[in-house]
C-alpha positions as CSV (number, residue, x, y, z in Angstrom):
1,X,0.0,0.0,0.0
2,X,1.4,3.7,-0.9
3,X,0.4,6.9,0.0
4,X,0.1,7.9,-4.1
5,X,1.0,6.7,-7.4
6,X,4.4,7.2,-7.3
7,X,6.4,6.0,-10.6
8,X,3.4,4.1,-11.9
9,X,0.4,5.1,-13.9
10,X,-2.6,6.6,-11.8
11,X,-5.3,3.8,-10.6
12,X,-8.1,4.9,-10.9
13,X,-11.7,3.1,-9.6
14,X,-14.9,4.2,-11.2
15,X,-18.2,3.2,-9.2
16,X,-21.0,2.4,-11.7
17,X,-23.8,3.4,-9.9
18,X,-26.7,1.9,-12.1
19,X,-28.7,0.7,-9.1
20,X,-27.5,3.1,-6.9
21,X,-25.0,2.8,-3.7
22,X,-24.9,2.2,-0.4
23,X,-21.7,2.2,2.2
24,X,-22.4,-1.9,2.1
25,X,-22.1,-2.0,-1.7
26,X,-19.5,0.1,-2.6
27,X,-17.4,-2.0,-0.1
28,X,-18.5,-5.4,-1.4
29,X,-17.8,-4.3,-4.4
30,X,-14.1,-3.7,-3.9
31,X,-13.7,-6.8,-1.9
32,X,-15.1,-8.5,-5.4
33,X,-12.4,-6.7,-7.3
34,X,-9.5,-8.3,-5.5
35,X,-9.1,-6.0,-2.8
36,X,-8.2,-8.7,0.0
37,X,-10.1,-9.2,2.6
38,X,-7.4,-10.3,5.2
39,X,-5.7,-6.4,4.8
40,X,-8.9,-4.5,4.3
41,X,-10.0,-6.3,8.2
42,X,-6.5,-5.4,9.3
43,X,-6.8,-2.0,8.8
44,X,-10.8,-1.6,10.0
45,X,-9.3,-3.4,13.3
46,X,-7.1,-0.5,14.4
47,X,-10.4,1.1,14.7
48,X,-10.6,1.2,18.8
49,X,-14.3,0.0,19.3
50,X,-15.6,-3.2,19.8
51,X,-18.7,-5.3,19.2
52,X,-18.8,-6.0,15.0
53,X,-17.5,-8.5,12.6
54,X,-17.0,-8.5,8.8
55,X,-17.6,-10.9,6.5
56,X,-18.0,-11.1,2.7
57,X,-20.6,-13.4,1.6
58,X,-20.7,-14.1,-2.4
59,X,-24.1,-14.1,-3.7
60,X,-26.4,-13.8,-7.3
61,X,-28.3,-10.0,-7.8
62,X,-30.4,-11.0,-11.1
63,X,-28.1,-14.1,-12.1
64,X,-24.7,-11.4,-11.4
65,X,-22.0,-12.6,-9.1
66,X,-21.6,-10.4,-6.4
67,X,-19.9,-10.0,-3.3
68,X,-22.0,-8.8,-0.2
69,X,-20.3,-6.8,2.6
70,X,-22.2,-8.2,5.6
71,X,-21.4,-6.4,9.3
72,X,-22.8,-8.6,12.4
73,X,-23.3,-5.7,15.4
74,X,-23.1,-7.5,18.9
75,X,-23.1,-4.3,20.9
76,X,-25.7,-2.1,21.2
77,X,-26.2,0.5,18.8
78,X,-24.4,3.9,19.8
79,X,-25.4,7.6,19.2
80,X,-22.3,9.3,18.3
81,X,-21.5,12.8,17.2
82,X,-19.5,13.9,14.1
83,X,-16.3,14.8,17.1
84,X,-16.7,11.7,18.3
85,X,-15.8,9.4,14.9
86,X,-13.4,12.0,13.9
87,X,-11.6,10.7,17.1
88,X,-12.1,7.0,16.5
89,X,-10.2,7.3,13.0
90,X,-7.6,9.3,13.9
91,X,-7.1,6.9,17.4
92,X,-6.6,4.3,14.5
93,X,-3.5,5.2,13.1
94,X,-4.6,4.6,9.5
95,X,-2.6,4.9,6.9
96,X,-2.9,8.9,5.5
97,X,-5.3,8.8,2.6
98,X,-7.5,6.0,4.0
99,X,-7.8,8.4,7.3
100,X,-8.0,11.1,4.9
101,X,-10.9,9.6,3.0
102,X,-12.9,8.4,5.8
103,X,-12.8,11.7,7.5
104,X,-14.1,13.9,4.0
105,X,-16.7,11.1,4.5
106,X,-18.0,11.6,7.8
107,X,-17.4,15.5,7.3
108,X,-19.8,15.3,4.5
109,X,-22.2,14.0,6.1
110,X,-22.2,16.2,9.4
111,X,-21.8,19.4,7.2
112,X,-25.1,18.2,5.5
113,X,-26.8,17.1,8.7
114,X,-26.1,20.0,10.1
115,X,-27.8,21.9,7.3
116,X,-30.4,19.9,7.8
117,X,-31.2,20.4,11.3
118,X,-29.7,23.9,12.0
119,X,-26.6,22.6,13.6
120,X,-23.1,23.1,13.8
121,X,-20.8,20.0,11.9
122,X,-19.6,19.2,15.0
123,X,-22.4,19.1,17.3
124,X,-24.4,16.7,14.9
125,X,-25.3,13.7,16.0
126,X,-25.3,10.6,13.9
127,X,-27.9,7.6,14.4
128,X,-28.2,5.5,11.5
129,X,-25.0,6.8,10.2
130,X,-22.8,7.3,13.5
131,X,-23.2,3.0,14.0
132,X,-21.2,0.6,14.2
133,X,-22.0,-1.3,10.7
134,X,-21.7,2.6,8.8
135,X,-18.5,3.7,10.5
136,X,-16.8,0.3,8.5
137,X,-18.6,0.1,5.8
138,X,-16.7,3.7,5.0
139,X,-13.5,2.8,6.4
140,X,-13.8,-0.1,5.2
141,X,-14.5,1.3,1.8
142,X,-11.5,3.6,2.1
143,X,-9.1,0.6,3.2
144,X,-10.6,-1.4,0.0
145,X,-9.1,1.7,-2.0
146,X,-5.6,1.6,-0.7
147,X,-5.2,-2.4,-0.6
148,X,-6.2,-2.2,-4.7
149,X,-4.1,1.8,-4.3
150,X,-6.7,3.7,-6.3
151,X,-5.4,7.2,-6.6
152,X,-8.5,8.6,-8.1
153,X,-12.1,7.8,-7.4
154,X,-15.0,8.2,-10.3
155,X,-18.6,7.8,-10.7
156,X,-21.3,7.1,-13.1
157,X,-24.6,8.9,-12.8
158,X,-26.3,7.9,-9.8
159,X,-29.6,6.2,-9.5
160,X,-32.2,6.9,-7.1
161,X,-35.6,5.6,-6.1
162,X,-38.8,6.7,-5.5
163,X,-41.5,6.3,-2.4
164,X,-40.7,6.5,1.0
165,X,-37.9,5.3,3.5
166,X,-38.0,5.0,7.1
167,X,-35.5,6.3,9.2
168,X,-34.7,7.4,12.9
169,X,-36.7,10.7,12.1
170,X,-39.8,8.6,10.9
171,X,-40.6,8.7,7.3
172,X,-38.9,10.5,4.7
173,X,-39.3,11.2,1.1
174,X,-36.6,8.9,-1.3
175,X,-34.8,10.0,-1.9
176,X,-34.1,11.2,1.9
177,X,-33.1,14.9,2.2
178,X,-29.4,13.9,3.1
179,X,-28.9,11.9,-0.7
180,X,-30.4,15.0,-2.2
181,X,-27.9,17.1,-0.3
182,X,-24.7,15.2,-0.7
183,X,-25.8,14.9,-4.5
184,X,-25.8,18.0,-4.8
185,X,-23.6,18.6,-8.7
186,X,-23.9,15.4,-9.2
187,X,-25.7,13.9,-12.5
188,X,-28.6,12.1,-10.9
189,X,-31.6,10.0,-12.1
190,X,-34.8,8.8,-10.6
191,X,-35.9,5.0,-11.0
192,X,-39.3,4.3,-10.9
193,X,-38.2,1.8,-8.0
194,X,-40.1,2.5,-4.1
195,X,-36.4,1.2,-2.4
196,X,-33.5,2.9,-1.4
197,X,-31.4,3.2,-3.9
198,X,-28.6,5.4,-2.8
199,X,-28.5,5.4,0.8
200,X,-26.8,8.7,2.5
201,X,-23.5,6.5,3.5
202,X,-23.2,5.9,-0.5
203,X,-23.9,9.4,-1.0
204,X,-21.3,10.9,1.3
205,X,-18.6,8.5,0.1
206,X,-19.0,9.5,-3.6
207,X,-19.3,13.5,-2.6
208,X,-16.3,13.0,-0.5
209,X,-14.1,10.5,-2.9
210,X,-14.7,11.2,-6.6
211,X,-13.2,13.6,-8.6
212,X,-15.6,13.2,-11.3
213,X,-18.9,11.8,-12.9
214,X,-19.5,10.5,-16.4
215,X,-19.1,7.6,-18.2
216,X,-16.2,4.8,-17.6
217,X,-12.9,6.6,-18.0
218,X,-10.1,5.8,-20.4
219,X,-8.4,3.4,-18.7
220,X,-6.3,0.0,-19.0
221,X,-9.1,-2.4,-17.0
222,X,-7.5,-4.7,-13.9
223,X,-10.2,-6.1,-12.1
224,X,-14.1,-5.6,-11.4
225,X,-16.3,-6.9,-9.1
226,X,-19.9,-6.5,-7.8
227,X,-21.4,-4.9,-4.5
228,X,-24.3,-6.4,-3.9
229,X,-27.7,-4.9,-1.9
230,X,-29.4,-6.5,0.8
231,X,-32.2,-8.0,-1.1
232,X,-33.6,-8.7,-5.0
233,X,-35.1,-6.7,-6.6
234,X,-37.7,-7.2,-9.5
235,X,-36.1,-6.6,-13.0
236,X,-33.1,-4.9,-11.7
237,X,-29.9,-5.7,-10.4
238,X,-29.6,-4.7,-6.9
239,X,-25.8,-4.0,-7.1
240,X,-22.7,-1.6,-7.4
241,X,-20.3,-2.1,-9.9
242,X,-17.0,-1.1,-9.6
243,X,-14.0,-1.1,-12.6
244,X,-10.4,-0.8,-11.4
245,X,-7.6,0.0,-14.0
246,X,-5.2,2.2,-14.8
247,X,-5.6,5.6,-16.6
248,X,-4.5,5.8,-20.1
249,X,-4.6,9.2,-23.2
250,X,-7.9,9.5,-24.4
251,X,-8.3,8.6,-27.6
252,X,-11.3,9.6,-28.8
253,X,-11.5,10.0,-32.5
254,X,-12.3,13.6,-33.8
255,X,-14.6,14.6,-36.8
256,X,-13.1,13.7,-39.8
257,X,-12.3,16.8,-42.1
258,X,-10.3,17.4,-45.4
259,X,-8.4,20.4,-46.2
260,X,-8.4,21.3,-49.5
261,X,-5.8,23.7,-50.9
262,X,-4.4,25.7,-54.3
263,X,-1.4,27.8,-54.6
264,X,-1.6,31.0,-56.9
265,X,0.5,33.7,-57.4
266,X,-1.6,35.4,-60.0
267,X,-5.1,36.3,-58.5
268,X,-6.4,39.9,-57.5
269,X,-7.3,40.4,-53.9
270,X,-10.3,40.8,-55.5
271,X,-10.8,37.2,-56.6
272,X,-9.3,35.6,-53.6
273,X,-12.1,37.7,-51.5
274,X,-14.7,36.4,-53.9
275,X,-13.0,32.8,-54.1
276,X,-13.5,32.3,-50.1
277,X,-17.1,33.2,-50.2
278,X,-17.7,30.9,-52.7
279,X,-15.7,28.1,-50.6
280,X,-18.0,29.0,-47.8
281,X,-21.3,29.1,-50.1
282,X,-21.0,25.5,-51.4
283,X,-20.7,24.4,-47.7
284,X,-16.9,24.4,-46.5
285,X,-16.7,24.5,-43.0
286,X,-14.1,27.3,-43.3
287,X,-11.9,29.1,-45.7
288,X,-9.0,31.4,-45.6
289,X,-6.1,32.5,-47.6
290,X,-2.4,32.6,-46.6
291,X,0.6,34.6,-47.7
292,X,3.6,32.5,-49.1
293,X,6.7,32.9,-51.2
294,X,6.6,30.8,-54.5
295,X,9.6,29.6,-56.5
296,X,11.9,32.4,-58.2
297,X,10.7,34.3,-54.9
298,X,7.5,35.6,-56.1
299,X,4.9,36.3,-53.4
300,X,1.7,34.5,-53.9
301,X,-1.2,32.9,-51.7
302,X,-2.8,29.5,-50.8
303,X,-6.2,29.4,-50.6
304,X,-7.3,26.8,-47.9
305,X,-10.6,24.9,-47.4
306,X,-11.6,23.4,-44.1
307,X,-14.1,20.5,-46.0
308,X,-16.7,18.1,-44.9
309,X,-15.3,14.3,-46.6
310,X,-18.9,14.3,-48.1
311,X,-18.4,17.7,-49.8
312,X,-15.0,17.5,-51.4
313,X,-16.0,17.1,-55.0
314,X,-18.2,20.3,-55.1
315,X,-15.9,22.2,-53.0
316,X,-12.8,21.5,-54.9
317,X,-14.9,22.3,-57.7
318,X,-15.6,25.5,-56.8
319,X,-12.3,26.2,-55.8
320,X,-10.9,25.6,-59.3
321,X,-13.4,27.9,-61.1
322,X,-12.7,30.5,-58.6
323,X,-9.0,30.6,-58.4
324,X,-7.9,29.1,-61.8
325,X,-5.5,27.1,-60.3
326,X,-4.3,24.1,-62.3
327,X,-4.4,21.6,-59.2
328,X,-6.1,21.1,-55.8
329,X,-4.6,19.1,-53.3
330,X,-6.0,17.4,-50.0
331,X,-4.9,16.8,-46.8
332,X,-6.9,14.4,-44.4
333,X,-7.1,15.3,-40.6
334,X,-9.4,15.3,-37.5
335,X,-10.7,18.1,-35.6
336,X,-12.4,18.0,-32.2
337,X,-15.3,21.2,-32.5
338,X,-16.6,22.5,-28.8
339,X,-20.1,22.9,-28.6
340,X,-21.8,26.0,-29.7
341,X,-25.7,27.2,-30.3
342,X,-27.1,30.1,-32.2
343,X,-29.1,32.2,-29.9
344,X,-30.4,35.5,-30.7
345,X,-30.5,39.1,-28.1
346,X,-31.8,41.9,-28.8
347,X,-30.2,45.5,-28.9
348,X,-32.4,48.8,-29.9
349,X,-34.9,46.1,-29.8
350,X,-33.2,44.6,-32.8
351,X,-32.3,40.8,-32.9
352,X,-28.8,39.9,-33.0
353,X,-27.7,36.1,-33.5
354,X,-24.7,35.3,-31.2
355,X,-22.9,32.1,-31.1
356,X,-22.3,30.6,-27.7
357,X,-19.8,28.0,-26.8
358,X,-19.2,26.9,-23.2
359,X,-17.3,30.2,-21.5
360,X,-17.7,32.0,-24.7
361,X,-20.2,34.4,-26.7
362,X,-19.4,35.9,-30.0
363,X,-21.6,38.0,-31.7
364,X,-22.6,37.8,-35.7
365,X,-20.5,40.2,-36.9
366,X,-23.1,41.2,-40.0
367,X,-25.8,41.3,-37.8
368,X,-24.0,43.6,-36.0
369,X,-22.6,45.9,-38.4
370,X,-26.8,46.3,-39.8
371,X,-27.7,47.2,-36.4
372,X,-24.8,49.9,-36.1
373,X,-26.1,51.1,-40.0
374,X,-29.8,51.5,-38.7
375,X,-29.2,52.5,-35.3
376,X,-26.2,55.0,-35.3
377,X,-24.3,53.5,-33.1
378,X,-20.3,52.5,-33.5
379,X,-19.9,48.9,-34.2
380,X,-17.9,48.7,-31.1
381,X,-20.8,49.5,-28.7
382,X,-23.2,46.9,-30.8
383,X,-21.2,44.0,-29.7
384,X,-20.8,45.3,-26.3
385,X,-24.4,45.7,-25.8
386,X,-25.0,42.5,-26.9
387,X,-22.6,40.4,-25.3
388,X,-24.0,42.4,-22.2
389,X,-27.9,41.1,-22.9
390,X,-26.5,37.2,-23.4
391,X,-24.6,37.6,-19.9
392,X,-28.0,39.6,-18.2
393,X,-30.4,37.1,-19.4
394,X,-27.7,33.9,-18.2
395,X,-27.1,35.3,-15.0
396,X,-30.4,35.0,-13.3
397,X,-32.1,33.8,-11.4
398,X,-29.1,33.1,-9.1
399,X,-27.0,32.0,-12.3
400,X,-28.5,28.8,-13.0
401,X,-26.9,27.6,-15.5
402,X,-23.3,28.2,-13.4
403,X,-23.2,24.9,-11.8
404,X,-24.2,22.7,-14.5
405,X,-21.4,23.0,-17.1
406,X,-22.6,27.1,-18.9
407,X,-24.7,28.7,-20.9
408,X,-28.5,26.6,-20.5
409,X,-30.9,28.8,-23.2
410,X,-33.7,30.1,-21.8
411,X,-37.8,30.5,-23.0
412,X,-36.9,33.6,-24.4
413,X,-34.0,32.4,-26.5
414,X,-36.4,29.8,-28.2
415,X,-39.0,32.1,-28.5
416,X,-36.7,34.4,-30.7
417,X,-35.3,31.2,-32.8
418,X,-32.3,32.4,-35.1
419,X,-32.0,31.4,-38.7
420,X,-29.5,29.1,-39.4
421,X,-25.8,30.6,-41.3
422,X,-25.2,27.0,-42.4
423,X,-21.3,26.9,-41.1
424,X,-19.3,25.8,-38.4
425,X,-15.9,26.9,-38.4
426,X,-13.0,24.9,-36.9
């Protein structure tokens, strides 16, 4: 076990969390991946209490092997407050990120119970969660990471359920005010399913130990292994999954493009204006033209085309009837586009398109410049009145959309539906 990933790759565990988590499940589920058993009890029994024993039981969720985390309590159960387990784990002596981890855990947890409850963190006081069988199943979670020495923990999206759930307070909706809380940024789905899902102990070990949330990372896969739930369900599996490996580049494939190019060193600036809008007419992505030096040192220009594969013939068409050239040649590559929407504003209660990409808002300079023409005003203060109605109208209420990745369009940006330009440049 190391403290970090030292001269090797980084390990990285990512929780599938298709039926949801529980403290139980996540462990099980890292006991099923290899993490072993004899060092993950090792380390929960420097814990100084008493009263509990582990064991790992496999069983079938829906016909999938899976590993159950089963705690046996033979003391009685004990209220404890969030000062109190911080002092039980750092008695223990852990090794630094599994103390590390199991203490962003429990602080989690008491920062959201206190919210809850209009309480101080550390003057919360933990039943379900403060008992014997949670305090190891996160530990004991947190062990399973350093025995298999994941250095980074990520997550699926994270199913929920529906209904009801009874708890120390009575009954609560599900999910419970606590999951909602300690889910808070995380991408989140409801099943149509009246069970627990996602239990607050699985909740507070994913808002304290992953980094991120998406899909499975790229990564070179080691081991796998099934948490399972208490019980069946009907027509789900009532288990975590969790894939161990080790990261590796991304390699995701970008859009395929061509660039199509010509050299001249006899057009008018005239026609190579004219030839780029006639690029851009038949559909090239983008066009542009580019100062060189030609043979016997005479200047000249390459026009370039950034081209759909499906468009080349008509492009490289145009480009020859445009330019003259005697040849066009092509270049295959990939590009990798950010997102981007047309949205329209108004300024002098004239519309405006503006193209927004995440952190980013660029204004249609034509629609600008026929706003300037009919209002008076300098270009200049066109495009700075508009990027300043796309910021108003994102900011509020309480910038939304801040927390969720950028820009979200509102009513009124549908309701004022730009027309299309028909190009996306690089």
């Amino acid at each position: 076990m190391t403290d970090g990933a030292g001269d090797r790759g980084t390990t990285i565990a990512w929780f599938h969390c298709f039926a949801g988590i529980a403290g139980d499940m996540a462990l099980g589920s890292l006991l099923d991946a290899g993490a072993g058993f004899d060092e993950v009890l090792g380390l929960l029994e420097r814990l100084p209490f008493h009263g509990w024993s582990l064991r790992a039981e496999p069983v079938l969720r829906a016909g999938i092997a899976a590993t159950l985390a089963v705690v046996e309590v033979t003391d009685d159960v004990v209220v404890r407050t969030h000062s109190h387990i911080v002092g039980l784990v750092e008695e223990a002596r852990l090794p630094p990120r599994v103390a590390r981890r199991s203490l962003a855990a429990f602080a989690a947890l008491a920062e959201v119970e206190g919210r809850l409850h209009r309480r101080p963190p550390a003057q919360v006081h933990f039943h379900e969660v403060g008992s014997h069988d949670t305090i190891i199943d996160v530990v004991g979670t947190a062990a399973a990471l350093e025995v298999l020495g994941v250095d980074e923990v990520t997550s699926s999206a994270v199913a929920t359920g529906t209904g009801t759930v009874r708890t120390s307070h009575g009954f609560l909706p599900n999910p419970s005010p606590a999951v909602v809380r300690l889910l808070e940024g995380v991408p989140t789905w409801g099943r149509d399913v009246a069970v627990e899902l996602t239990t607050p102990t699985g909740a507070a070990i994913l808002a304290a130990m992953a980094t991120g949330f998406g899909p499975l990372p790229p990564m070179r896969i080691a081991s796998t292994g099934f948490g399972a739930g208490s019980h069946e369900l009907d027509g789900l599996p009532n288990c975590t999954q969790v894939v161990v490996g080790e990261s590796v580049a991304a390699t995701v494939p970008g859009q395929p493009v061509v660039v199509l190019e010509a050299n001249l060193d006899d057009a008018t600036g005239e026609t190579l204006a004219h030839a780029v809008q006639m690029l851009l007419d038949v559909g090239a992505h983008d066009a542009w033209i580019t100062p060189i030096i030609m043979k016997k040192g005479r200047p000249g220009h390459t026009v370039s085309a950034l081209v759909d594969p499906a468009l080349i013939e008509p492009v490289r068409r145009a480009m020859r009837a445009e330019t003259g050239s005697l040849g066009v040649r092509a270049t295959a590559q990939e590009r990798w586009p950010a997102t981007r929407s047309m949205e329209a504003v108004e300024v002098e209660g004239v519309a405006i398109r503006v193209k927004v990409s995440p952190g980013r808002v660029k204004v249609e300079q034509a629609d600008a410049a026929r706003v300037a023409a009919r209002t008076g005003l300098p270009l200049r203060e066109v495009v700075l009145r508009a990027e300043a109605a796309w910021r108003q109208r994102t900011a509020a209420p309480e910038d939304i959309g801040s927390r969720r990745g950028g820009p979200w369009r509102s009513a009124d940006a549908r309701d004022h539906e730009p027309p299309p330009d028909g190009r996306t440049p690089a």
